[in-house]
N, C-alpha and C positions, 0 to 999 in steps of 0.2 A: 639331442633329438628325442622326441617323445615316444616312447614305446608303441609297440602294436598293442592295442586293445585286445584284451584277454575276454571274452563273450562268454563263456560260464564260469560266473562269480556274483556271488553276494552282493544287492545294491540296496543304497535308501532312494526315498523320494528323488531328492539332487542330484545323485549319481546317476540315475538311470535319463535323467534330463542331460544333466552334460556331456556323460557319454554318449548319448546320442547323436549331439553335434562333433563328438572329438569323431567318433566313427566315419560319419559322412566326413568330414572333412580328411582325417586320413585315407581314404577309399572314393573321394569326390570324383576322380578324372573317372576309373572303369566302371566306378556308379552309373554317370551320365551318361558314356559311352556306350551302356548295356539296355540305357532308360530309351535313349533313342533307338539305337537299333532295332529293339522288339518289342516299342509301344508305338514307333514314327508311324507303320503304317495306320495302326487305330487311330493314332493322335489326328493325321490328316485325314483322314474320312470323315472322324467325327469333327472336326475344324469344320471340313466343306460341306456337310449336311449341313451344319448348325448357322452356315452363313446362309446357306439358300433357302432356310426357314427362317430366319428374323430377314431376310430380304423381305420374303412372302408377309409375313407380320407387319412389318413397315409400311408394305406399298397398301395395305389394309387400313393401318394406323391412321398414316399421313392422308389420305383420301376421307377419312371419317372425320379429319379436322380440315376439310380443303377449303375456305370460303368461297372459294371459288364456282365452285358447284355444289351438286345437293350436297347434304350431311349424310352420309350413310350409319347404320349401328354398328357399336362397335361389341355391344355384348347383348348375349339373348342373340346372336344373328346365326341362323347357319352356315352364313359365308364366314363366318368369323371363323368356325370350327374347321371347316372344309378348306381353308388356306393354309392351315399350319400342314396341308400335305404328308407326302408319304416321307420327305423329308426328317419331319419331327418323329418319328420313330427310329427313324435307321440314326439318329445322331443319340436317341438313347441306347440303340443298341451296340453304336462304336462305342461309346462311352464306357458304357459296360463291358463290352470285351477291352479296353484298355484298362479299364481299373483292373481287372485279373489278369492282365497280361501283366501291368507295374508289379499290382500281389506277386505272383511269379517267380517274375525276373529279381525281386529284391530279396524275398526268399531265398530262392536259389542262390545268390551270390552270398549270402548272409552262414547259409548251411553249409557251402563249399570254402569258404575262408575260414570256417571252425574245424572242418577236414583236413585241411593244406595246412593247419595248423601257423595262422593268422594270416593268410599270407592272400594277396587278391586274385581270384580265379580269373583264367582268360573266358574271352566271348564263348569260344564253343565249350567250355566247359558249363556254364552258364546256361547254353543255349542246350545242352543237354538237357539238362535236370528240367527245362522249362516242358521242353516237350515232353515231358515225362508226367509233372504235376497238373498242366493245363490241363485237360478233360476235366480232371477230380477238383479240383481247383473252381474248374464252371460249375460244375453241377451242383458241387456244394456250396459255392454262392446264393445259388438258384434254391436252395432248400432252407439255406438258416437265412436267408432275406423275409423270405414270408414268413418265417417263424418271428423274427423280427419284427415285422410288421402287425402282424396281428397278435405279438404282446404287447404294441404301443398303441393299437386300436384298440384293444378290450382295454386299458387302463397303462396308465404310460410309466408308473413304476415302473413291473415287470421288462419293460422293455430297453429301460433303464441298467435293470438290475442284468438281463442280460448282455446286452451290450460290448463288455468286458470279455463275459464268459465266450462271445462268441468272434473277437478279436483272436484272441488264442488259440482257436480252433485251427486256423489255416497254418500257425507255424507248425503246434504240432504234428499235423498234415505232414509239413513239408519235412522239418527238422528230424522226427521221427520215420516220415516212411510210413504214416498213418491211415486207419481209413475213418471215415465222418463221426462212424460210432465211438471208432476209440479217439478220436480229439473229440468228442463231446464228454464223456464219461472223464480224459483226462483233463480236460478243462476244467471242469467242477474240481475235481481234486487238486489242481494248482492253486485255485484260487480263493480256497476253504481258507479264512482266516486270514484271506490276503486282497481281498476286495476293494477295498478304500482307498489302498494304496496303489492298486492297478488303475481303476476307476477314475483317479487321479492324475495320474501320467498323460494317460488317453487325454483326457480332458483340457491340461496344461497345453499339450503338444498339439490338439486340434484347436486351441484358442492362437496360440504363434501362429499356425499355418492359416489361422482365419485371418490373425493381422497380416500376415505377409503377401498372402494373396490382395489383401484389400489394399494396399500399397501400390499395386500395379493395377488395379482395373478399376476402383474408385473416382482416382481422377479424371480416367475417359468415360465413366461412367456420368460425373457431374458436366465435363465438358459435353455429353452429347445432350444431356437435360436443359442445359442453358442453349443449347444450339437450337432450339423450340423458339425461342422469343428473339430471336437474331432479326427476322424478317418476319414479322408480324403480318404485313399489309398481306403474304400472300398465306396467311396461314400459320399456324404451329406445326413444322414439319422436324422429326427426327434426322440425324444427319446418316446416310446409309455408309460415308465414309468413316465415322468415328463406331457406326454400330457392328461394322465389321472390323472394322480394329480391336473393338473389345474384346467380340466372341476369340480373335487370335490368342490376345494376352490371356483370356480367360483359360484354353486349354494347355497354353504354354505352361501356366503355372502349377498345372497337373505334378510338373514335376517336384513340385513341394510335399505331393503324397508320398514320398519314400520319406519323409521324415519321424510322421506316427509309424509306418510299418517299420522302421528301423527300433524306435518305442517299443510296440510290441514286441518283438522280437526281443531286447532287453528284459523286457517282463516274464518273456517266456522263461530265460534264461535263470533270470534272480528265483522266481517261483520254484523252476528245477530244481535248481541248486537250493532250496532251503527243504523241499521236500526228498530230493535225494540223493544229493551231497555228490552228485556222477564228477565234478569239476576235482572236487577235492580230493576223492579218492583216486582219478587219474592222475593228480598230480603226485598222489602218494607212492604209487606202483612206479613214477618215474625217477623217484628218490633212487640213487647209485647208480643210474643209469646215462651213458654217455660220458662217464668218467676223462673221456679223454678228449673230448669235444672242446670247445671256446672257453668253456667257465671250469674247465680238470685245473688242478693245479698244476704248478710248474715241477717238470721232474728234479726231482735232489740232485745234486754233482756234486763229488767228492773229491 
């Protein structure tokens, strides 16, 4: 049987990829089971806004290619604008409370399994720390997003360069018990001379999650495109049953984001521990201790 993953320790590039998956896959079933309970409800609000604005888009689309009647515009129109309704914001904004609720809840299990000393926390334990980080968790989204933003506006280096440095920020948050100032100031010092290599991870791990998702919503993606020329005589019309089908698989696969946050957190971890060795020296202080526990030796008998 494969050991429990030990989470601060020294990693290369590979290690901190394959652990990633040995993790998930050791911790897969209360992963999931923590992923639905306290992201289902964002996940379905934002599902059912997002169908009832590509409904709205469709029946705009489809009527702009109707031959049947006039042409309507379909860009430059202000009904074009004025369709995507109040819809199209409340599924960016479930969206967004789901992504920080995943942040969260992956967090949280991630910093209570290092506590329990590797062991998987229950729901309310989980559900604890979540209500705890949430608030700080939103608002500092809400503040290194447009920081974000507008260093990939003024010139997309910087926003590049940041990137990384602002991944880091939320474990420190959580991991530490941190406030924004101090995981910003401790992010730069994690990743002093460790850039490339963080940089890298991210990148690898969002390239997977891009194949993986494109696995599932690709093919109903080309099957709803070819669904256009099926019945020509009355039109090019999208099919509203494969377009909602997608938007499902689309947020279903949501749950592929715990695989960079689980990265991250990795990186948090390897960076620590090279900059302050906390993994090592715990282990050091633990030397002679529990002498009589599983691994004591057997007593002598004479």
């Amino acid at each position: 049987m494969t050991p429990r993953i030990e989470l601060l320790k020294t990693r290369d590039f590979g290690e901190i990829i394959s652990d990633t998956f040995l993790f998930i896959r050791q911790n897969l079933k209360p992963l999931v089971s923590c992923f639905f309970i306290f992201c289902g409800f964002f996940l379905i609000a934002a599902t059912v806004t997002s169908i009832l604005q590509q409904i709205k888009v469709l029946s705009l689309f489809n009527g702009g290619f109707d031959t049947a009647g006039p042409t309507r515009p379909l860009i430059g129109s202000s009904r074009f604008f004025a369709n995507f309704g109040i819809e199209y914001f409340l599924s960016i904004l479930f969206l967004w409370l789901n992504y920080i609720t995943i942040t969260a809840t992956v967090y949280s299990y991630i910093s209570l399994y290092r506590e329990k000393g590797n062991v998987a926390p229950t729901v309310a334990e989980v559900w604890g720390y979540i209500k705890y980080f949430f608030l700080r968790l939103f608002g500092s989204s809400f503040v290194l997003g447009l920081l974000l933003i507008a260093a990939t506006i003024l010139c997309i280096i910087p926003g590049v360069y940041l990137y990384p440095i602002i991944a880091l920020m939320f474990p420190v948050m959580v991991f530490e018990n941190a406030s924004l100032g101090y995981a910003f100031n401790k992010s730069f010092k994690l990743i002093k001379d460790n850039w490339w290599v963080t940089f890298g991870c991210l990148f690898v791990m969002g390239l997977i999650v891009y194949f993986a998702v494109s696995i599932f919503v690709v093919p109903l993606t080309l099957l709803n495109v070819g669904s256009m020329f099926i019945h020509r005589s009355n039109g090019m019309h999208l099919s509203v049953t494969l377009t909602v089908l997608t938007v499902v698989v689309q947020h279903l696969c949501q749950i592929f984001y715990i695989m960079p946050l689980v990265t991250v957190s990795l990186c948090y971890f390897n960076l620590s521990e090279r900059t302050d060795g906390t993994g090592l020296l715990n282990r050091i202080s633990q030397l002679g201790n529990n002498v009589e526990g599983d691994n004591a030796a057997p007593t002598e008998e004479y």
